[in-house]
C-alpha positions in Angstrom: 0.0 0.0 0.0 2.8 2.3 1.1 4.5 1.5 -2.4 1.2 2.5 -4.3 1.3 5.4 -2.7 4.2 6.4 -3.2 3.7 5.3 -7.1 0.6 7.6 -6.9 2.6 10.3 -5.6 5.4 10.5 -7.7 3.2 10.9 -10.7 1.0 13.7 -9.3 4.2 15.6 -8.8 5.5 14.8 -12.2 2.0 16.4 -13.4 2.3 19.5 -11.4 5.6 20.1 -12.8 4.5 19.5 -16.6 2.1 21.6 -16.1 3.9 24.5 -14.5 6.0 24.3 -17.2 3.0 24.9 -20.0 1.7 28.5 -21.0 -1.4 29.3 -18.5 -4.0 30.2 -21.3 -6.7 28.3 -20.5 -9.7 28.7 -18.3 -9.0 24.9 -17.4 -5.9 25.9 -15.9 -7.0 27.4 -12.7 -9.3 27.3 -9.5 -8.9 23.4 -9.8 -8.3 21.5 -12.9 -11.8 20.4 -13.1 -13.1 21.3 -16.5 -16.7 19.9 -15.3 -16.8 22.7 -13.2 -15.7 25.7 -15.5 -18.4 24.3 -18.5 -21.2 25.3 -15.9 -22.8 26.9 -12.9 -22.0 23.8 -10.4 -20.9 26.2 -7.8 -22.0 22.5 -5.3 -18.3 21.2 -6.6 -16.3 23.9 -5.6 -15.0 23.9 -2.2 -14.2 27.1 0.4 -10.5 26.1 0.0 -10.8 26.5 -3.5 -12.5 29.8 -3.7 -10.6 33.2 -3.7 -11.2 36.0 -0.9 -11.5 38.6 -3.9 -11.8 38.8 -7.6 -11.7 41.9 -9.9 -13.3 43.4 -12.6 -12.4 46.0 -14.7 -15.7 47.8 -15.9 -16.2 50.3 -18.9 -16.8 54.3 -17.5 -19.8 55.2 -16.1 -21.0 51.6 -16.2 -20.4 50.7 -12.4 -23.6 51.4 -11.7 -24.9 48.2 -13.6 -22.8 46.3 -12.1 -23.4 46.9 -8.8 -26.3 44.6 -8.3 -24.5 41.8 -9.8 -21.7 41.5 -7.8 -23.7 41.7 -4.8 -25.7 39.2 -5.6 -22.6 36.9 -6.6 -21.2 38.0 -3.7 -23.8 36.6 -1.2 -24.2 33.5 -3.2 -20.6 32.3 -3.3 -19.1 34.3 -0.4 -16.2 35.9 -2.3 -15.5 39.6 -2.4 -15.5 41.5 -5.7 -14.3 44.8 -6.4 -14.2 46.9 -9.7 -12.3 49.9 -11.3 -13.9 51.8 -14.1 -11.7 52.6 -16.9 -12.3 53.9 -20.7 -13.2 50.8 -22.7 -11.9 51.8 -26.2 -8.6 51.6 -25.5 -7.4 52.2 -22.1 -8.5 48.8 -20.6 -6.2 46.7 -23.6 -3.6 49.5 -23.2 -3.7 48.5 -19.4 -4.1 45.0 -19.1 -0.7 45.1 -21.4 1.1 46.6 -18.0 -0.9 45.0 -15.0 -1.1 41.9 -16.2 2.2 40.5 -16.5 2.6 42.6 -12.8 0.3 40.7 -11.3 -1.8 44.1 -10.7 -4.2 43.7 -13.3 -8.1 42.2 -13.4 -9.5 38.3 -13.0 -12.1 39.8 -15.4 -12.5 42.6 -18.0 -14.8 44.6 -20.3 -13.5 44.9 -24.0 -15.6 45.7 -27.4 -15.7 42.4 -29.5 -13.3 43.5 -32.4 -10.3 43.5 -30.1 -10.3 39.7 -29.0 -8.3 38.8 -31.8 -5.8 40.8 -31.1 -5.3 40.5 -27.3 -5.9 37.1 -27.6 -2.9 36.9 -29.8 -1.0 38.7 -27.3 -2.1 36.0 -24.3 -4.2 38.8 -22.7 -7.6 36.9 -22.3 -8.0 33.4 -21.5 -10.7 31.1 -23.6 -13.5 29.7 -21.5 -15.5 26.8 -21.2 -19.0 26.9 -20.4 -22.1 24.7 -20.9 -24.4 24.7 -24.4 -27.3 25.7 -22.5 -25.1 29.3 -21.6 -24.1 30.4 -24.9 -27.4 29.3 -25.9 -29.5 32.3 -24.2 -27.9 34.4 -26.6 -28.3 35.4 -29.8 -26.2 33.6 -32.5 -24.0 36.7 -33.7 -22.9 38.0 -30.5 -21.8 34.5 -29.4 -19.3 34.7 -33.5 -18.5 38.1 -32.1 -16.6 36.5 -29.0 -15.5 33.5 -30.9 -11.9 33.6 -32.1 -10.2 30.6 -34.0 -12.7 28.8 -32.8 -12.7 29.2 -29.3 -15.3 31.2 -27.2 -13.2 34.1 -25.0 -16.3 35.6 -23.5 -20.0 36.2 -23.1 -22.0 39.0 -24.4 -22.6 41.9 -22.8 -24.4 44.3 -24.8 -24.9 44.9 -28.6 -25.6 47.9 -30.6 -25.9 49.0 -34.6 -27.1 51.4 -37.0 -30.7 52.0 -37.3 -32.8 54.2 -38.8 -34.1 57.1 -36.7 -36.3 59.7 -38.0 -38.0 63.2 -37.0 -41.8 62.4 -36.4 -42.1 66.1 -37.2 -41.3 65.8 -40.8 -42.1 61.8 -41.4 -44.9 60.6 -40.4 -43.5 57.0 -40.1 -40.3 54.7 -40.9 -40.6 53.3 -44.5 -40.4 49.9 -45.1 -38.1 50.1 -48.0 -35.4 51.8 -49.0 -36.7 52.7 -51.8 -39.5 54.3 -50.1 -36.8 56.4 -48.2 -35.7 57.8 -51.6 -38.3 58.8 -53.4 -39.1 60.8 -50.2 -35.9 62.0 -50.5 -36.2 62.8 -54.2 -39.1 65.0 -53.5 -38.0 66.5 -50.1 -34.7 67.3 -51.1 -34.6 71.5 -51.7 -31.8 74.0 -50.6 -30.5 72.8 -47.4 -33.9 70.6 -46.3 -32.8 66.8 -47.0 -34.8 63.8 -46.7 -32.3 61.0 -45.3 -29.0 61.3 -45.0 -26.0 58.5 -44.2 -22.2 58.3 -43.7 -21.3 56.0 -47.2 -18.3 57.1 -47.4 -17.4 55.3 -43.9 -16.6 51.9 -44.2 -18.6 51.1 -40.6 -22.2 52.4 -42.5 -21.3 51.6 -45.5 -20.9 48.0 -44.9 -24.3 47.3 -44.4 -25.3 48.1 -48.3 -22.2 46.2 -50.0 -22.9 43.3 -47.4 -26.6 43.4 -47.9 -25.7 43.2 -52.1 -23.5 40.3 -50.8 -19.9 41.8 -50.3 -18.1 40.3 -47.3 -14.8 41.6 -46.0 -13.7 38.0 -44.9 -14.9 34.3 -45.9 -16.7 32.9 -42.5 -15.5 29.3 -42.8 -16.3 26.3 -39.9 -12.6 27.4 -38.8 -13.5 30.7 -38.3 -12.6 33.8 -40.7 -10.1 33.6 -43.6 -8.1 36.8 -43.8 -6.6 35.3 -47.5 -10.6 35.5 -49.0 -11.6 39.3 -49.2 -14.8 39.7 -50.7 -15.5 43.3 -50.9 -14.8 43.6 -54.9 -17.2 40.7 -56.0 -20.1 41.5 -57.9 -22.6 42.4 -54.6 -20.1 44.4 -53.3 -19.9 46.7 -56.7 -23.4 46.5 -56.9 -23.8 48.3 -53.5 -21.3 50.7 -54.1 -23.1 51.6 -57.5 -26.1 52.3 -55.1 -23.9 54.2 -52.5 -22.8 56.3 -55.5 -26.2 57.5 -56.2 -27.4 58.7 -53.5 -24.3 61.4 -54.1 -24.3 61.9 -57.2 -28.1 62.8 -57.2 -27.3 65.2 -54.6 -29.4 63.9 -51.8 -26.7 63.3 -49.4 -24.3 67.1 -49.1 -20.6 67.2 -50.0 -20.2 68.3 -46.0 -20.6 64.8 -45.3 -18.2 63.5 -46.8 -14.8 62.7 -44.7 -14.0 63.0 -41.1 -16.5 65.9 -40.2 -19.2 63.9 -41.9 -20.7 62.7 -38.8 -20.7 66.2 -36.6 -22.5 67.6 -40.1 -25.0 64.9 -40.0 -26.1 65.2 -36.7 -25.9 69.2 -37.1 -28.4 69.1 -40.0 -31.0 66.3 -38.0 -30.3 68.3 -34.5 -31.3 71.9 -36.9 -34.8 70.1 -38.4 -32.9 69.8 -41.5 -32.7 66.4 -41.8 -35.8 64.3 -41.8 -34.1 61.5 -41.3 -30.5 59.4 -40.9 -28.5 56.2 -40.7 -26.9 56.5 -36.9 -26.3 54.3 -34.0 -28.1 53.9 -30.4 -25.0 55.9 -29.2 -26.8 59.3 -30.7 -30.6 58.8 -29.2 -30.0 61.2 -26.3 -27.5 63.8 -28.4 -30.7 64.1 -30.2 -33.5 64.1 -27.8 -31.7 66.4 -26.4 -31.7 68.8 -29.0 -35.4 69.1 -28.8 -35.9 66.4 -31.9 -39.3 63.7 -31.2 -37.3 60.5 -32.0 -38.4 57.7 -33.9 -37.0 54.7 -34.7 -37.1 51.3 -36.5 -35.0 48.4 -37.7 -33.0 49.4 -41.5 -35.7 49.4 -44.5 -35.3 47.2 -47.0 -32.8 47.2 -49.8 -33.7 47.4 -53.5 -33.0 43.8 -54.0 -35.6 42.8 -51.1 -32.6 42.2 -48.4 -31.8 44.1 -45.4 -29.2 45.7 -44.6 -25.9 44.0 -43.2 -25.6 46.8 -40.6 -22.2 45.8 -38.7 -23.0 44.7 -35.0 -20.9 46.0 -32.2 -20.7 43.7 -29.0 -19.1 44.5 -25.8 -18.2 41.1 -23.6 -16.9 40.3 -20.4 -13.6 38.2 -20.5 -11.1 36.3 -18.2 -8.0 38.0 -18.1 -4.9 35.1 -19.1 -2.8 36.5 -16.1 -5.9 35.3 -13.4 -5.2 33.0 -11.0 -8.5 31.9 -10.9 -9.9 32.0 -14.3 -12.7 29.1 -13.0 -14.5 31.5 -10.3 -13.7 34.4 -12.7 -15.7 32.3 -15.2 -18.5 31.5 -13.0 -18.3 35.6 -12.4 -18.8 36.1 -16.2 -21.6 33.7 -16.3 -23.1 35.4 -13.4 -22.9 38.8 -14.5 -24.3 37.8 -17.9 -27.5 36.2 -16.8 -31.0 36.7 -17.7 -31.6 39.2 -14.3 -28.5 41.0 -13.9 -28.5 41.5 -18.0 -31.8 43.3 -17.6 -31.0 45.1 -14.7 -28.0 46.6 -17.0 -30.3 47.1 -19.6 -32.4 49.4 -16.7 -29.9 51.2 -15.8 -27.6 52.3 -18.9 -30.0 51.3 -21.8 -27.1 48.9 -22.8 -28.8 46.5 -24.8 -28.4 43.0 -23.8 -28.1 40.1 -26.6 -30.3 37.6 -24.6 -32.9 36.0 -27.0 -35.4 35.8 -24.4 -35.1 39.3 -23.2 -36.0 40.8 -27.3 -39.8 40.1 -26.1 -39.5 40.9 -22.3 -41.8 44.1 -22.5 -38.7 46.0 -21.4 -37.0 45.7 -24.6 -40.0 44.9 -26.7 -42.4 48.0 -25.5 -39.2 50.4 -26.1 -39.3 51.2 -29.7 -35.7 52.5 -30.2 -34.4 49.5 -27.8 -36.5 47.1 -30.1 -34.9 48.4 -33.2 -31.4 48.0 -32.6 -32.4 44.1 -31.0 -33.7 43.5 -34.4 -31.9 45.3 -36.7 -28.9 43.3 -34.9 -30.4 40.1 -35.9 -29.8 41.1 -39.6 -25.9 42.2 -39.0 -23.1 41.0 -39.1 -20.0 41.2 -36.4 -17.5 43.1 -37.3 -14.5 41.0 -37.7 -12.6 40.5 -34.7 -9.5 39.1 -36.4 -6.2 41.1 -36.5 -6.4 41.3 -40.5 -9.1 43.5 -40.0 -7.0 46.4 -39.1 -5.4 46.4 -42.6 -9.4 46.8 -44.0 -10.9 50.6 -42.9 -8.1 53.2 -44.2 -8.1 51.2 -48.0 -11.8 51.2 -47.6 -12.4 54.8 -46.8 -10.5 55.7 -49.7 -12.7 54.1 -51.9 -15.6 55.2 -50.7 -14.6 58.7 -51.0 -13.3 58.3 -54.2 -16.9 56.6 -54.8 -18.7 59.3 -53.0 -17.1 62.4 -54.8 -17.6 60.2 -58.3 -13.4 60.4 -58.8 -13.5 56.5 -59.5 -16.2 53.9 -60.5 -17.2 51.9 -58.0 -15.3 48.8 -59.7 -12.1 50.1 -60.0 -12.0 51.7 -56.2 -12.7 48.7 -54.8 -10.1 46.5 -57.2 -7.6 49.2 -56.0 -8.4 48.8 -52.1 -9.0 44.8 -51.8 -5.3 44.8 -53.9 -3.9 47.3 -50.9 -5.8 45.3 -48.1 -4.6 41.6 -49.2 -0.6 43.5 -49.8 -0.7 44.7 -46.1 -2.1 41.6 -44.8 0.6 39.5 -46.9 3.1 41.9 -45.2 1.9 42.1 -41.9 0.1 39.1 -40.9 2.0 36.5 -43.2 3.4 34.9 -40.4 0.4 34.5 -38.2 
């Protein structure tokens, strides 16, 4: 018996060492290598001695308030103390995590928008997690791509948001079903400095949604994930959209003043003035408006020409395990917790963040709030912005040739030849080796 023990011993040790030795980015690597436990909430197989005295989170500014009745809830259910910082999600929390992390001073979990996992998951930043089917199921099926990288999940959703269209009830009575709707309005209500709808085309984020609704696609979504070495924003739907894009401009119903980086402080000058009956924009400029004075409606994209809707991109904030945690498994179970049904409303009641949680698109607190509703279901119709590292290399070729497009310097066809020939040279150059 002694010898068997020994035996057994001996090879546990040999284990620990192997897997000291191994990089630490997994969420199986921590809080107990038990990966039963990490793929769901069975907080029963967790013991006191495994749990931490205090985990923390690093939340987006001005969104503590959200988060507040989570953590006390988690806090009385599992006994373990969590605290939170608030810093600027854009860029200060990645920018951060870079210095903390490896210190030992940074997060067990953090808040980052979706089209940065690639890239700090490259770096080792964020850790993948494992969690049951019947998790990622409660949400919808785009915001769980958005957090999905080489084909591993790195977090859960936290909110989602994307263009819709928002209109003055003043000067429309209603949203139009179809595009084409919108622009024979336009056509008509289009005089001196009065326009009828305008839209920032000659941004690649907006303008996405017509060449991808004409079936352009900046990267071929394969069962591996996306493949940077397949661009498909000069096939035939692409050109096709841009040739509408083009139109709009060249018919004069969209101003020259909103063309190029003061396009969007013109557009929302000329809606805030009762100039603009109404625009393309995003849940982010609801209150800029209201504000302003202007009776707000809104409703999901009309339809395109060609009977689809628009590919608006999708936006998704999530809430990830940092790779440097020591206890990725409880700071898992935190993610999950935070994510839920309740405390994803409750942040939906307090900073109109809206929550990707199927269910919650026909609670009457979504459902009965028309410009929460829109963006739920205009989001349904999107399309994540790619959260690969190749993606960087897209939006400065792109915005070229939509301006070049926009300002009618360059057909459609040859602008986008010229940018998907820049954007696969850069990616050759810069990513070759990833």
């Amino acid at each position: 018996m002694k010898r068997f023990f020994a035996l057994f011993l001996t090879l546990v040790l040999a284990i620990g060492v192997l897997g000291a030795c191994g990089p630490d980015n997994s969420a199986s690597n921590s809080g107990g290598n038990n990966e039963g436990k990490n793929e769901g909430d069975k907080s029963g197989e967790a013991t006191d001695a495994e749990k931490p005295d205090k985990l923390v989170v690093w939340e987006d500014k001005e969104k503590g308030v959200a988060l507040e009745p989570a953590i006390k809830s988690f806090e009385e259910k599992y006994g373990i103390k969590v605290e939170y910082k608030e810093l600027g999600m854009a860029d200060e929390i990645r920018d951060q995590i870079r210095l903390d992390g490896p210190a030992g001073t940074g997060p067990d979990v953090l808040t980052l928008p979706h089209d940065q996992i690639g890239q700090v998951a490259t770096e080792g930043l964020i850790a993948p997690i494992k969690v049951e089917d019947s998790v990622v199921d409660k949400f919808s099926e785009s915001s769980i791509q958005a957090q999905t990288f080489n084909g591993e999940l790195y977090g859960l959703p936290k909110s989602t948001e994307t263009p819709v269209f928002i209109y003055n009830k003043a000067l429309m009575d209603k949203a139009p079903e179809t595009i084409d709707e919108v622009y024979d309005f336009a056509k008509d209500y289009t005089k001196g400095k009065q326009y009828g709808f305008l839209a920032l085309w000659d941004n690649y984020y907006f303008a996405h949604s017509v060449l991808g609704g004409y079936g352009g696609y900046v990267f071929e979504r394969t069962d591996e994930g996306l493949n940077p070495q397949n661009v498909g924003l000069n096939n035939d739907g692409a050109v096709e959209g841009a040739q509408y894009i083009q139109k709009w401009y060249k018919e004069g119903l969209f101003p020259k003043g909103i063309i190029g980086e003061n396009g969007g402080s013109t557009l929302d000058g000329l809606f805030n003035e009762g100039k603009a009956a109404s625009v393309m924009n995003g849940p982010w400029a609801f209150q800029g408006y209201k504000d302003a004075g202007i009776d707000i409606g809104v409703a999901p994209m009309p339809k395109l020409p060609n009977g689809e809707p628009f590919k608006t991109f999708i936006g998704v904030k999530g809430w990830h395990v940092s790779n440097y945690s020591k206890n990725k498994e409880w700071a898992t179970k935190l993610v999950e917790w935070i994510t839920n049904e309740e405390n994803a409303k409750i942040r939906f009641e307090k900073t109109a963040e809206i929550p990707p949680v199927k269910s919650l698109i026909e609670d009457p607190i979504i459902a009965d709030n028309e410009a929460a509703k829109a963006v739920a279901v205009q989001s349904q119709y999107g399309t994540p912005m790619p959260n690969i590292p190749e993606m960087a290399e897209v939006w400065e070729p792109m915005a070229s040739a939509l301006q070049l497009i926009a300002t009618g310097k360059q057909e459609p066809k040859a602008a986008l030849d010229e940018a998907v020939k820049t954007i696969e040279s850069q990616i050759e150059q810069k990513h070759s080796s990833k």
